[in-house]
BASE-808758 format. One record per residue (C-alpha): x negated, y, z negated. Coordinates in Angstrom, 3 decimals, padded with zeros to 6 digits. Example, Ala and Ser with C-alpha at 12.3 -4.5 7.8 and 13.67 -1.06 7.14 Angstrom:
BEGIN
@x=-012.300	y=-004.500	z=-007.800
@x=-013.670	y=-001.060	z=-007.140
***
This chain:
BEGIN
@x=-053.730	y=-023.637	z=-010.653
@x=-056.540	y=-023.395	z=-008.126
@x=-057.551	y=-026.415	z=-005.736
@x=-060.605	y=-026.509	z=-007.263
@x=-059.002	y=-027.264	z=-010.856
@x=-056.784	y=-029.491	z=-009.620
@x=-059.527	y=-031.805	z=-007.953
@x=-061.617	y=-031.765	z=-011.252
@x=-058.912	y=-032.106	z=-014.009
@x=-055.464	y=-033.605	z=-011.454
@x=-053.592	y=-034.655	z=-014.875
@x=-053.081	y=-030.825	z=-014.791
@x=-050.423	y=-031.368	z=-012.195
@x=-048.217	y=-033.641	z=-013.961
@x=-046.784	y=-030.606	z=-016.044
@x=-046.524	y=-029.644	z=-019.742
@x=-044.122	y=-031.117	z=-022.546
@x=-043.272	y=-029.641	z=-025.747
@x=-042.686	y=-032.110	z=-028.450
@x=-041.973	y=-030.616	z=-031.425
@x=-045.042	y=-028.763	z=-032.211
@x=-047.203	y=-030.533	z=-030.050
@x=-047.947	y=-029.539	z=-026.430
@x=-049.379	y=-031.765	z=-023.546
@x=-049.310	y=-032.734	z=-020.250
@x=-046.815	y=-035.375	z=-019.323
@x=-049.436	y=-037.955	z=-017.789
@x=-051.331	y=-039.781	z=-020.820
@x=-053.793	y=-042.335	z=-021.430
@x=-053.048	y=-045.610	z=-023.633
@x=-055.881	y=-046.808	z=-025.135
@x=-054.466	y=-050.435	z=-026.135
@x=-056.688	y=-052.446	z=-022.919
@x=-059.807	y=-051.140	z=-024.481
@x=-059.618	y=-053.906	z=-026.874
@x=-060.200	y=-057.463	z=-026.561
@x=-058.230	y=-060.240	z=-024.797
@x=-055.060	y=-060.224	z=-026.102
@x=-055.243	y=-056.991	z=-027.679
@x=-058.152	y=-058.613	z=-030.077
@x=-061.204	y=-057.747	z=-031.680
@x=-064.061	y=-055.476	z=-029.845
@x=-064.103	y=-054.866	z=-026.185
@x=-066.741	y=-056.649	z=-024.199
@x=-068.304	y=-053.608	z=-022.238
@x=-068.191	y=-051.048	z=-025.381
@x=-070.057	y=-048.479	z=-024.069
@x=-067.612	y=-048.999	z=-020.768
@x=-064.624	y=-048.494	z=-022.640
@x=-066.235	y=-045.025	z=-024.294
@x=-066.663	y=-043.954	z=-021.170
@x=-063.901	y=-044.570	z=-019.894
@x=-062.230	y=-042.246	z=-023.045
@x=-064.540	y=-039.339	z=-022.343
@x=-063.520	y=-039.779	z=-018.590
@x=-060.104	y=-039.048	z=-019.118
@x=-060.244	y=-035.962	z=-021.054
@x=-062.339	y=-034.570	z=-017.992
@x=-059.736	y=-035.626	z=-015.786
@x=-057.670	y=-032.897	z=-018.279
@x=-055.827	y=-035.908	z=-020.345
@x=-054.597	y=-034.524	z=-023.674
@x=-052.682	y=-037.213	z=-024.630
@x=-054.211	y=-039.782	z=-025.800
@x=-052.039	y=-043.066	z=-027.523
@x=-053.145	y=-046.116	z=-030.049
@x=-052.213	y=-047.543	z=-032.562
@x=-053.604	y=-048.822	z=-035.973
@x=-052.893	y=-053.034	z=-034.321
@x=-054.968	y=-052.541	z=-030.856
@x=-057.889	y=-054.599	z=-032.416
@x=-056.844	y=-054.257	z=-034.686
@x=-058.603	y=-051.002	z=-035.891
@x=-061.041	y=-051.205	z=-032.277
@x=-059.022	y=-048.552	z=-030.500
@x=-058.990	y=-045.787	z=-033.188
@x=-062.767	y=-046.252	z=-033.842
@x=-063.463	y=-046.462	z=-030.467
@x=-061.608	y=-043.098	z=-029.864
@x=-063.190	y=-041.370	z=-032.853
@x=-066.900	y=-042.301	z=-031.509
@x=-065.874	y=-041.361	z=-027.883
@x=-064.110	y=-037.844	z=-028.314
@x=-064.881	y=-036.933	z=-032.030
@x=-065.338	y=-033.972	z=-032.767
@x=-061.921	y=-033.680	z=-030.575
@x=-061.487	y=-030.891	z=-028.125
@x=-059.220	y=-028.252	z=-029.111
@x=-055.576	y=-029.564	z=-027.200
@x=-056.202	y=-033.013	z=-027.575
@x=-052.961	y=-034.602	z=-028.915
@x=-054.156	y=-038.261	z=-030.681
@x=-050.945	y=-040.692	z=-030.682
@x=-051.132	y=-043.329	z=-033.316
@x=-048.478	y=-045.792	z=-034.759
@x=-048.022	y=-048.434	z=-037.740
@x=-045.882	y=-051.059	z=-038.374
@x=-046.863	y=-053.766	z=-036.294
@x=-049.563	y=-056.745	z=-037.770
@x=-051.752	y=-058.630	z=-036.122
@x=-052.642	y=-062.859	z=-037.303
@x=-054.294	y=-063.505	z=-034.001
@x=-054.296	y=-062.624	z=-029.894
@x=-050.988	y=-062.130	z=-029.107
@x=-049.985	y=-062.271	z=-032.580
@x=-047.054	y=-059.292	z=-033.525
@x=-045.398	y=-059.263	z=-036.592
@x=-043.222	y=-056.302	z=-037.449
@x=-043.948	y=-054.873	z=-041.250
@x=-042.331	y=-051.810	z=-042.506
@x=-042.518	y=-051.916	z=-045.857
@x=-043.097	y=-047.913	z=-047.061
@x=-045.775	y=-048.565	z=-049.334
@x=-047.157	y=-050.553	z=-045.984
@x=-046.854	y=-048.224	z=-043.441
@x=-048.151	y=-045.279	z=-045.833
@x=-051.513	y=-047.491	z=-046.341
@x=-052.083	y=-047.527	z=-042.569
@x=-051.517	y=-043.650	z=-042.155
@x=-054.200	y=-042.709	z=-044.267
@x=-056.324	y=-045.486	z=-042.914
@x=-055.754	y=-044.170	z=-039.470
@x=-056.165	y=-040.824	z=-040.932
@x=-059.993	y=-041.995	z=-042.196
@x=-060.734	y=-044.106	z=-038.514
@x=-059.655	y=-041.576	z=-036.266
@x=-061.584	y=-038.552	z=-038.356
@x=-058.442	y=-036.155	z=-038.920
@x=-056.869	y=-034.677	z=-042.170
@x=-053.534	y=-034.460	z=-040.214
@x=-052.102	y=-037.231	z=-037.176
@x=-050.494	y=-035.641	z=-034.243
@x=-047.820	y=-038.163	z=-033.693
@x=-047.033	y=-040.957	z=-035.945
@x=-045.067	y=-043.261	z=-034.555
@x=-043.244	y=-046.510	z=-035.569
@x=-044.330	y=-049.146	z=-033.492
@x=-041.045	y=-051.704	z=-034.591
@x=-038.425	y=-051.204	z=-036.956
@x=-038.714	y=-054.037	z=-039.623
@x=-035.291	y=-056.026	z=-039.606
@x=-036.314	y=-057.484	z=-042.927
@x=-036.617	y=-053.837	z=-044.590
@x=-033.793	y=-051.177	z=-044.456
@x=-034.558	y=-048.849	z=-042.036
@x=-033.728	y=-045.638	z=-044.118
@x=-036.325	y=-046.940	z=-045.955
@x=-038.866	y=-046.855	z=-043.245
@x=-037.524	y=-043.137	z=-041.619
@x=-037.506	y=-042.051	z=-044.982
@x=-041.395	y=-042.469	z=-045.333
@x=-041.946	y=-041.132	z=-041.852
@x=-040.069	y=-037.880	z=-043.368
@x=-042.696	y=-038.107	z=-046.570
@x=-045.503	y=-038.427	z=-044.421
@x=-044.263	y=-035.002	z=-042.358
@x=-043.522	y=-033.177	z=-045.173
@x=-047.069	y=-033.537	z=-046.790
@x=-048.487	y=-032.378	z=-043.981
@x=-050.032	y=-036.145	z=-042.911
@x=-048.862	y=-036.217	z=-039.864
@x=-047.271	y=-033.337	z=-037.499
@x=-044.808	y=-034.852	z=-035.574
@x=-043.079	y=-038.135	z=-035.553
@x=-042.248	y=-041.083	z=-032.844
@x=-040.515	y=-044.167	z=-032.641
@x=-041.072	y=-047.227	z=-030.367
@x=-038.996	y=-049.661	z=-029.160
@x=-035.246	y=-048.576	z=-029.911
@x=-032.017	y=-047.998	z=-029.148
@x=-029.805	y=-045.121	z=-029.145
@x=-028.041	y=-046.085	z=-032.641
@x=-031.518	y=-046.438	z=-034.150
@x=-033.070	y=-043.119	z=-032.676
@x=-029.777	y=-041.470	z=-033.959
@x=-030.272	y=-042.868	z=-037.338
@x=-034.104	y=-042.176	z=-037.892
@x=-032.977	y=-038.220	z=-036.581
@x=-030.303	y=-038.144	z=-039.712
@x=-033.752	y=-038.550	z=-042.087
@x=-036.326	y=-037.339	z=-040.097
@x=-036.847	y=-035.360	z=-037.281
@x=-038.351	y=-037.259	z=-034.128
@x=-040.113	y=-035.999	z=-030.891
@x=-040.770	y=-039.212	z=-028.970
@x=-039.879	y=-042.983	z=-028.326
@x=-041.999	y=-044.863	z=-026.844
@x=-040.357	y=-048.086	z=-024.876
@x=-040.827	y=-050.653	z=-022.252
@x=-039.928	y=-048.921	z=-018.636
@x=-040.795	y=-049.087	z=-015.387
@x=-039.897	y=-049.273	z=-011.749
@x=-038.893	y=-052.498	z=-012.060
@x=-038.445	y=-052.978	z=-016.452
@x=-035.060	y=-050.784	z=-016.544
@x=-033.135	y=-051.915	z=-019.761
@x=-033.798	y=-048.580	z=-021.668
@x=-032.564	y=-046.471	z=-018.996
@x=-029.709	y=-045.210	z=-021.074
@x=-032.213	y=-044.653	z=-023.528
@x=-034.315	y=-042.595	z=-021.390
@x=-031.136	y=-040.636	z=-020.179
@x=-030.193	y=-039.984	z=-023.891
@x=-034.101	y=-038.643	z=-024.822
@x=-033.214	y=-036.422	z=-021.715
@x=-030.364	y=-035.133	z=-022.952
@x=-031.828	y=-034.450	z=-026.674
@x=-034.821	y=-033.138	z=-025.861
@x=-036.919	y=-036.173	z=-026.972
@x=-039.955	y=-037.175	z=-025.294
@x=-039.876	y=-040.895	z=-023.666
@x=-043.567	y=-042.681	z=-023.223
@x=-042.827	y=-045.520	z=-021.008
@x=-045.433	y=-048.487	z=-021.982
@x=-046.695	y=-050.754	z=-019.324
@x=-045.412	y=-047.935	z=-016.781
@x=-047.440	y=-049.082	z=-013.215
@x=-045.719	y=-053.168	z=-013.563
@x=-043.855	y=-053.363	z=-010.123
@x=-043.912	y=-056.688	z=-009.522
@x=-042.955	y=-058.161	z=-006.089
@x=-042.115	y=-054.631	z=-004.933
@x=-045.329	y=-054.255	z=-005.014
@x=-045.834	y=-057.533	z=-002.402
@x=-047.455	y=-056.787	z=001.508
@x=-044.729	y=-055.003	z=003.211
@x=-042.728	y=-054.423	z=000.319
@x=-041.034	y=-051.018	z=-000.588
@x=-044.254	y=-050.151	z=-003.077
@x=-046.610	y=-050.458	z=-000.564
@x=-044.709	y=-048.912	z=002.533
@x=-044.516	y=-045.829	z=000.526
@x=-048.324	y=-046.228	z=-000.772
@x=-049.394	y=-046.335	z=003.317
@x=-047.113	y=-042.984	z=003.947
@x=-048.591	y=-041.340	z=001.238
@x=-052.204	y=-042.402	z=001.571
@x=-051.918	y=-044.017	z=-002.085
@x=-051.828	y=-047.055	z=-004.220
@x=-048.889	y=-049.306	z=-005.206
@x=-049.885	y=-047.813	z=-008.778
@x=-049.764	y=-044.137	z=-007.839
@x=-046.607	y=-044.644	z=-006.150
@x=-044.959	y=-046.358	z=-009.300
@x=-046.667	y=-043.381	z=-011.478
@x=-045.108	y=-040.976	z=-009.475
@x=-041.892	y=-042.619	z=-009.776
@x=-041.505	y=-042.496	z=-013.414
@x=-042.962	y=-038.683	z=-013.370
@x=-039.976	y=-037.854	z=-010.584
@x=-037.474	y=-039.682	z=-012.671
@x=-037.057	y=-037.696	z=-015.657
@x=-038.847	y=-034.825	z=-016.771
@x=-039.323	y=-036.000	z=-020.307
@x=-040.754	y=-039.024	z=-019.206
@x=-044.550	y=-039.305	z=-020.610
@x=-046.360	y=-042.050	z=-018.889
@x=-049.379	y=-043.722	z=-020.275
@x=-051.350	y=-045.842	z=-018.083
@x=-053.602	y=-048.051	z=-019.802
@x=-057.360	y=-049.391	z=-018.138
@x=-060.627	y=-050.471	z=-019.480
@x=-062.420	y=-049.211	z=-015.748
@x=-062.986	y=-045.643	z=-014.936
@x=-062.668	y=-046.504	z=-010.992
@x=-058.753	y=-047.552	z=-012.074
@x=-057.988	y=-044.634	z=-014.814
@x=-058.945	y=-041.808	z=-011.988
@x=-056.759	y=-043.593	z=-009.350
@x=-054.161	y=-043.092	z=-012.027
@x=-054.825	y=-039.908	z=-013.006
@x=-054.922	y=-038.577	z=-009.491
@x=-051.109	y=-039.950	z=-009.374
@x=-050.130	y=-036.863	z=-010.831
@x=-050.391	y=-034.898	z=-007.739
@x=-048.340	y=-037.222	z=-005.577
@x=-045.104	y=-035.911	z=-004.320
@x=-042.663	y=-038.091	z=-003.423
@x=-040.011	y=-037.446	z=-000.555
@x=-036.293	y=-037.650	z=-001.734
@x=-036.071	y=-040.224	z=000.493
@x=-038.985	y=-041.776	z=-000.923
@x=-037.896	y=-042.148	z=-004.756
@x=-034.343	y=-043.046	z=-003.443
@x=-035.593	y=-046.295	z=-002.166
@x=-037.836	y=-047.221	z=-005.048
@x=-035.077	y=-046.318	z=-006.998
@x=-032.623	y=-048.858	z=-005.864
@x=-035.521	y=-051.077	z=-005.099
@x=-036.573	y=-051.087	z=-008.335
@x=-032.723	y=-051.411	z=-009.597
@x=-031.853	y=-054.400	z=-007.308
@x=-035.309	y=-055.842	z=-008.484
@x=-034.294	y=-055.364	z=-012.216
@x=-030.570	y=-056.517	z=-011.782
***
């Protein structure tokens, strides 16, 4: 990769994945703070939050993740007027099962009749005849999951979708959804300081799976003056947010980050994270910073 590629398009430098038959680099953009407050109704800069979409595919983004609740409906119509017709490469994350009463408002619904209705309504927003990756954004405790995996499978086998995702599980569940269907990602809270699904990340490492850490740059006090977050930021001639970016990229290499932002200035100081190296030393004591922070 020449110098000059890397300064135009640094998301280049995070590396490829292979999920299933999708292929991307491993630093994303989430599209869910291109909404409203509270992940409601239409954004108040629109034309800032387009731009910010078109940004990050020049930046060489190619993953891009939603989901039919982020307005609900705002952030896949926002993407299709931003990027449509899509550049060849561009993998377009979407999920269903989550509904929305209100800001704030999350109510789990998996219901296969359900989440079939809001594939081929995210089929018509985001302007596709097949989604990349489908994923389930909660399991519905009030449904049986079988139920729920088992649509996922219809939904792959007639060619709706290409690949399939889950979001917020556990190893048992992951396990269970792969006995019905077969499943590339799962997408869960982590980050330097948010470590409960570590042993979930360690198992996607071990199968194979992708693992999209959601609200991946949270760092908390680590992040305070003279804190570990920042004495590695001044070292490395970064931000707190690069630094925790380049964490999670270090700390597995299925890990898929997705940094969300509604301001250009903020998405290509997290893009640029993808080219920051980190010293053994360095990731050792964010690490158990992170770990003491989290315990």
């Amino acid at each position: 990769m020449s110098d000059t590629t890397s300064a135009t398009e640094p998301v280049l430098r995070s590396g490829m994945f292979a999920a299933g038959p999708l292929r991307f680099h491993r630093l994303g953009y989430g599209a869910m703070q291109l909404t409203g407050p509270g992940v409601w109704g239409p954004p108040k800069d629109r034309e800032g939050a387009l731009a910010v979409l078109r940004r990050a595919v020049e930046l060489g983004v190619d993953l891009v993740d939603t989901a039919d609740s982020y307005g609900p409906e705002v952030s896949e119509d926002l993407i299709r007027q931003a990027l449509h017709p899509y550049p060849e490469g561009l993998v377009i994350a979407t999920k269903a099962g989550l509904t929305r009463a209100g800001p704030g408002d999350w109510r789990p619904v998996g219901r296969p009749e359900y989440l079939r209705q809001q594939c081929e309504m995210s089929l018509r927003r985001l302007g596709v005849e097949r989604i990349d990756l489908f994923q389930l954004h909660r399991v519905d405790p009030k449904v049986p999951a079988d139920e729920q995996f088992g649509l996922l499978a219809e939904l792959l086998d007639e060619g709706k979708v290409a690949a399939v995702g889950l979001s917020e599980v556990g190893v048992d569940q992951i396990e269970a959804a792969r006995r019905v269907v077969p499943v590339v990602t799962v997408q869960n809270h982590l980050n330097l300081v948010e470590r409960r699904w570590e042993p979930v990340l360690d198992h996607c490492a071990a199968e194979g799976l992708g693992f999209i850490p959601w609200f991946p740059v949270a760092s908390g006090q680590l992040a305070r003056p003279g804190g570990p977050l920042e004495q590695v930021a001044g070292e490395l001639g970064a931000s707190p947010a690069q630094v925790a970016l380049a964490w999670l990229l270090r700390r597995s290499p299925v890990m898929l980050p997705i940094p969300g932002t509604s301001s250009v200035a903020h998405l290509e100081e997290n893009c640029a994270a993808a080219g920051l190296e980190l010293s053994d030393d360095q990731f050792a004591a964010l690490d158990a910073a992170g770990a003491r922070r989290a315990g």
